[in-house]
N, C-alpha and C positions, 0 to 999 in steps of 0.2 A: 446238592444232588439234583432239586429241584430244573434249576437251573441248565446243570448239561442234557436234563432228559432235553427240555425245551431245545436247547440247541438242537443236540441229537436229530429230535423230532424237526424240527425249522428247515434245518440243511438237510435233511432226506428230502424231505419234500421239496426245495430244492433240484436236487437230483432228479426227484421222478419228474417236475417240468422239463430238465434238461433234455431229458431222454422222449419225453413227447415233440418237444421243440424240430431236436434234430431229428426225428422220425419223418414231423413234418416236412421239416427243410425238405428234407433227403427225398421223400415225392414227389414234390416240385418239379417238374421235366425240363425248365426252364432252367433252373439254378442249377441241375446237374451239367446241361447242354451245353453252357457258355463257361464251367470250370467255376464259377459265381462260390459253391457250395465247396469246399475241401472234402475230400472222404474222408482224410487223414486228421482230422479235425471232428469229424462223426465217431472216431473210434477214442478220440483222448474223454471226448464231456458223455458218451454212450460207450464204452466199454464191449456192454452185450449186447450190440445192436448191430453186431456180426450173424447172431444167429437169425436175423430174419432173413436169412438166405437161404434157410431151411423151405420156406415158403410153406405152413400149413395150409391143411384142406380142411378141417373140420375145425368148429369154433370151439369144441373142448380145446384139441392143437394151440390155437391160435391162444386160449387165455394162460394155456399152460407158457406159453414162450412168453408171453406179457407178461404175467408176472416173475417167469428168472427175470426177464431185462428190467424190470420195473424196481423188482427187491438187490439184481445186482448194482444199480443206480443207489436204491438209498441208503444202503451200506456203508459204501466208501464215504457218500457224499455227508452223510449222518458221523461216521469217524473223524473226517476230515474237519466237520462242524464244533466236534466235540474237544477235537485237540485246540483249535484257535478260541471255545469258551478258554481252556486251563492257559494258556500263553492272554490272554486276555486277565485275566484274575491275577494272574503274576504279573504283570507291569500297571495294573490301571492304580491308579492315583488312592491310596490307602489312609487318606489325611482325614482327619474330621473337619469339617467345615468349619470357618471359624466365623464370627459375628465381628 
């Protein structure tokens, strides 16, 4: 159990760099201008990085929308972590070492 917490936990975090990553990309004026950056591409590895088109005005706003995008990032990316430990324990090598 140990074990998938760590994943769990590993691949969230994970996710929340994803989600700073492409935040940053995504500022970039540069990588937008020249097509460099996908959009389409900001929406598969950031999901909730739709809503900062809300554009907050106050920094309560602002940490409120960070953390949906933040927790909707480690979610998936924390499930997704969790399913490849159990597919992981189901194929890995079950033998005792032999001398």
């Amino acid at each position: 159990m140990r074990r998938i917490a760590r994943w769990f936990l590993s691949s969230g975090t994970v996710g929340i760099f994803a989600a700073v990553a492409v935040y940053a990309l995504g500022n970039i004026s540069l990588l937008r201008q020249h097509t460099i950056f996908n959009p389409y591409l900001m929406l598969v590895l950031a999901p909730a990085s739709i809503l900062g088109l809300a554009e907050p005005t106050t920094v309560g706003d602002t940490m409120v929308l960070l953390g949906i995008v933040f927790s909707t990032n480690f979610v998936p990316y924390g499930l997704v972590g969790s399913i490849l430990c159990g597919a992981w324990s189901m194929f890995r090598d079950r033998r005792p070492a032999s001398f």
